[in-house]
C-alpha positions as CSV (number, residue, x, y, z in Angstrom):
1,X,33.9,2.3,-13.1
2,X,29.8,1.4,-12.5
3,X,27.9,1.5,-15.3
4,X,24.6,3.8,-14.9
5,X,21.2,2.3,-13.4
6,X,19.1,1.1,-16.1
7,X,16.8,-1.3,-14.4
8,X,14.5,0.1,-11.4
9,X,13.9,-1.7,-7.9
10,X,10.7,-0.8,-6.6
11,X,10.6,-2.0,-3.2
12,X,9.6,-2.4,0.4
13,X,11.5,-0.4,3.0
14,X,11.7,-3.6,4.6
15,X,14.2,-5.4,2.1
16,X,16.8,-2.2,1.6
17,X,19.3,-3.6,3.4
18,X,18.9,-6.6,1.9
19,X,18.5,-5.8,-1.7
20,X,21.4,-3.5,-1.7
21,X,23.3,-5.9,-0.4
22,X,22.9,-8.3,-2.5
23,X,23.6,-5.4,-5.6
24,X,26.6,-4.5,-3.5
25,X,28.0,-8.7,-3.6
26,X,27.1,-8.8,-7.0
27,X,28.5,-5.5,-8.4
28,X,25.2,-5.3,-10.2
29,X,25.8,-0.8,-10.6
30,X,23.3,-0.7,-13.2
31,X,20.0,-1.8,-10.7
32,X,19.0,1.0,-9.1
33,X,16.4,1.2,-6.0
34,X,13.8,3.1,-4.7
35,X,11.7,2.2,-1.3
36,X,8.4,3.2,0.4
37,X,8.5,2.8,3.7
38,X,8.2,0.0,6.1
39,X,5.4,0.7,8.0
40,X,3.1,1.0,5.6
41,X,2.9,-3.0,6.4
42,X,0.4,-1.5,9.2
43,X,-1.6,0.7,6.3
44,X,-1.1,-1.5,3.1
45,X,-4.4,0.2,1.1
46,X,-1.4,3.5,0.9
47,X,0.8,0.8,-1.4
48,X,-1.1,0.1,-4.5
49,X,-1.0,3.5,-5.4
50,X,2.1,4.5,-4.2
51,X,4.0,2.0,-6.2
52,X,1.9,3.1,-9.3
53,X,3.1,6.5,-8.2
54,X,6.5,5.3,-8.4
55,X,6.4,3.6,-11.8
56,X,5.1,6.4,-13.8
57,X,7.2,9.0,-11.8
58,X,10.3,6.4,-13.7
59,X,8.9,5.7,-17.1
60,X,11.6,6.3,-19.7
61,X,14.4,6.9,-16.7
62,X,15.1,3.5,-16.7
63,X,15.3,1.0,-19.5
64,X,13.1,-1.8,-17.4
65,X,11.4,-1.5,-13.6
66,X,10.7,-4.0,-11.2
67,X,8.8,-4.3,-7.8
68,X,10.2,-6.3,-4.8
69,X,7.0,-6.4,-2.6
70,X,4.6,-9.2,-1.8
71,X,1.1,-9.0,-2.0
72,X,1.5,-7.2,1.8
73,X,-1.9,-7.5,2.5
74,X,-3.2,-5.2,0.2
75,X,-5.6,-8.5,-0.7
76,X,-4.9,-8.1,-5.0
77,X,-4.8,-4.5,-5.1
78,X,-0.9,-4.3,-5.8
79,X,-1.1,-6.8,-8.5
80,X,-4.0,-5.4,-10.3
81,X,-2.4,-2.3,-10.3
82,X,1.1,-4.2,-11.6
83,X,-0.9,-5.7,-14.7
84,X,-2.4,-2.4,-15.5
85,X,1.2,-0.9,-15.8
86,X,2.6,-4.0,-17.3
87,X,5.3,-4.2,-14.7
88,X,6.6,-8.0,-12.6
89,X,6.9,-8.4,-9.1
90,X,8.8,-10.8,-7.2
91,X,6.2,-13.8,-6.6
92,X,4.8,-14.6,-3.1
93,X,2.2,-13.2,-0.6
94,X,4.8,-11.7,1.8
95,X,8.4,-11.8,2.5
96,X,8.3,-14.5,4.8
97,X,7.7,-17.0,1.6
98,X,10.3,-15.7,-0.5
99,X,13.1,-15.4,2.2
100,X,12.0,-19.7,3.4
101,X,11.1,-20.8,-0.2
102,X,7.7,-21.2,-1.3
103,X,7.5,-24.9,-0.4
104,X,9.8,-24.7,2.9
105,X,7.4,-21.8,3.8
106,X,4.4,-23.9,3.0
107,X,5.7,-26.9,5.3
108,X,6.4,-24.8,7.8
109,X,3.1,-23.6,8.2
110,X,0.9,-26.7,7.5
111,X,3.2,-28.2,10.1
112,X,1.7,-25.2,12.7
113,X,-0.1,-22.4,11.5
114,X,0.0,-20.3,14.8
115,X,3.7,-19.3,13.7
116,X,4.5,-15.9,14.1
117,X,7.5,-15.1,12.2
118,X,10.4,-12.8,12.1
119,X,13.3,-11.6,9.5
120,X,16.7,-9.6,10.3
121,X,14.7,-6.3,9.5
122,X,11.7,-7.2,12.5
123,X,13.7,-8.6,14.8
124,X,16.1,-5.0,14.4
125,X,13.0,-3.2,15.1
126,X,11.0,-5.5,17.1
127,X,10.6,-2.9,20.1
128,X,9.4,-0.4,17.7
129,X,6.8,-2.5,15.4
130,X,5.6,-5.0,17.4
131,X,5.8,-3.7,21.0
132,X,4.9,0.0,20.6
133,X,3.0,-0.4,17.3
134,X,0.4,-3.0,19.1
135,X,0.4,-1.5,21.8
136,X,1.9,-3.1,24.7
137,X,4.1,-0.9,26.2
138,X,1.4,0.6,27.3
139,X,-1.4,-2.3,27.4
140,X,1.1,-5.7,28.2
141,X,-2.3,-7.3,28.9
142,X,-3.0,-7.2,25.1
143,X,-0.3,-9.8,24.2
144,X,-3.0,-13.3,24.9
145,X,-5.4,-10.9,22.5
146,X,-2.9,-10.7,19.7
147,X,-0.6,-13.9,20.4
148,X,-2.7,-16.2,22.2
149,X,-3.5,-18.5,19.1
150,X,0.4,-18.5,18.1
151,X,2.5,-21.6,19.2
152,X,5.7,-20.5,18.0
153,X,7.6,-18.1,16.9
154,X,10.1,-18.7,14.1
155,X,13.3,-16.5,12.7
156,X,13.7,-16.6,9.5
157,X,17.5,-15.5,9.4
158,X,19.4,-13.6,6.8
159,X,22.5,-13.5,8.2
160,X,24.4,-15.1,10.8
161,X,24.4,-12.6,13.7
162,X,24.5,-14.2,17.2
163,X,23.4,-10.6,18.7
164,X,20.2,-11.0,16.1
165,X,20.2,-14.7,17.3
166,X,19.8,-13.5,20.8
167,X,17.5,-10.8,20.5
168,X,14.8,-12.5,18.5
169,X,14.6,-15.5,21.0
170,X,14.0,-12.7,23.6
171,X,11.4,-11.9,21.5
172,X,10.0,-15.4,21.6
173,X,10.0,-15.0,25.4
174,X,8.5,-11.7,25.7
175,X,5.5,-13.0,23.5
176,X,5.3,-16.5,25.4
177,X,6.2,-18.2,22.6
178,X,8.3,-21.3,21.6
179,X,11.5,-20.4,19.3
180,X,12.8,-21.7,16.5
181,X,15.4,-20.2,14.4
182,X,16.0,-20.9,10.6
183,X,18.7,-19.8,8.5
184,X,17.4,-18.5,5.1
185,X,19.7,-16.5,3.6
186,X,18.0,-14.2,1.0
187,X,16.3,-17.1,-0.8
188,X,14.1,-16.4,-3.8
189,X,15.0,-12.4,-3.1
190,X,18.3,-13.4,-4.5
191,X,17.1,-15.3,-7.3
192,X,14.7,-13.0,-8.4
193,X,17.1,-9.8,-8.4
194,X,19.5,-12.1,-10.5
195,X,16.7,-12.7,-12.9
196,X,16.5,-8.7,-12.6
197,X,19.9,-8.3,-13.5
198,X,20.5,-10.8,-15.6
199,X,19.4,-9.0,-19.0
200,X,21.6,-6.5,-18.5
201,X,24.3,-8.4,-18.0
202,X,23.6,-11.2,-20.6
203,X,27.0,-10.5,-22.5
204,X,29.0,-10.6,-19.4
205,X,27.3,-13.8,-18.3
206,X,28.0,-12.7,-14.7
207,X,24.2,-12.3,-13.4
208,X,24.0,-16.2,-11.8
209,X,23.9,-14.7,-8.7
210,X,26.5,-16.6,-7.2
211,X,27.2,-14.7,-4.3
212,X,23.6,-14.7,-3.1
213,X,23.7,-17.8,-0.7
């Protein structure tokens, strides 16, 4: 039997089904998880105070909280408001760093920085964030406005999923772009919910996150 949720995921709407699965391989029942939603991406200013929302709305529920977001363009805001309520985040400016690694993500974009790049969760909903939320289905001529200064585009991959293979160098095509396609795994996500977990599971010494690769 689970034991009760005593540590608190904050998190993007974007890494659900990650982070749950991840709690799911690990039988990690006492992290709990609460998301905003996704597309605030295209409205980050709502986030800082959304997430403050959410911590005070959990004080003394849960015996520690945690946020899984980057910075997510909110340009500081989220991590001034994080040191004013004491709480950690998961560090990186986005989720493109932490699924790559800070220093493959860094070499990956010194070697081209007109990369655009894609997860499991973007290319799922590619149609629906990228197409309709810029703007061309209705306005195609809008892509060399948007995309013209990108090279490539590059899938950062979660899982092995030749139908998410396939639909994300569609993607590529639609947007003119060169594809590359990089399995990541859930990276420093994985490692920082195992850090998460591991103090409440210190005296089972099960919190290495083994199963995270």
């Amino acid at each position: 039997m689970g034991r009760a949720p005593r540590t608190l995921l904050i998190a993007c709407g974007a890494l659900a089904w990650e982070i749950t699965d991840v709690i799911r391989l690990n039988g990690w029942s006492h992290l709990a998880v609460q998301c905003l939603p996704a597309h605030w991406h295209n409205t980050p200013d709502k986030i800082p105070e959304a997430v403050r929302a959410k911590i005070r709305e959990n004080r003394g529920r849960f015996e520690r909280i945690v946020v899984v977001y980057g910075d997510c363009g909110t340009g500081g805001l989220l991590d001034r408001v994080l040191t004013e309520e004491g709480i950690e985040r998961i560090d990186g400016p986005h989720c493109y760093q932490f699924f790559a690694g800070r220093e493959a993500f860094e070499a990956l974009h010194d070697a081209e920085p007109g990369t655009f790049y894609l997860t499991d969760y973007l290319v799922k909903h590619f149609d629906r964030l990228i197409i309709a939320g810029l703007g061309l289905d209705r306005y195609p001529q809008l892509r060399d406005d948007y995309f013209g200064n990108y090279r490539r585009l590059i899938y950062l991959a979660q899982v092995d999923d030749p139908a998410l293979d396939t639909a994300a160098e569609a993607a590529a095509q639609r947007l003119g772009l060169a594809y590359e396609r990089r399995f990541t795994g859930y990276g420093e996500l994985g490692t920082f919910m195992a850090r998460a977990a591991r103090p409440m599971e210190a005296d089972d010494g099960d919190a290495d996150g083994r199963l995270l690769a």
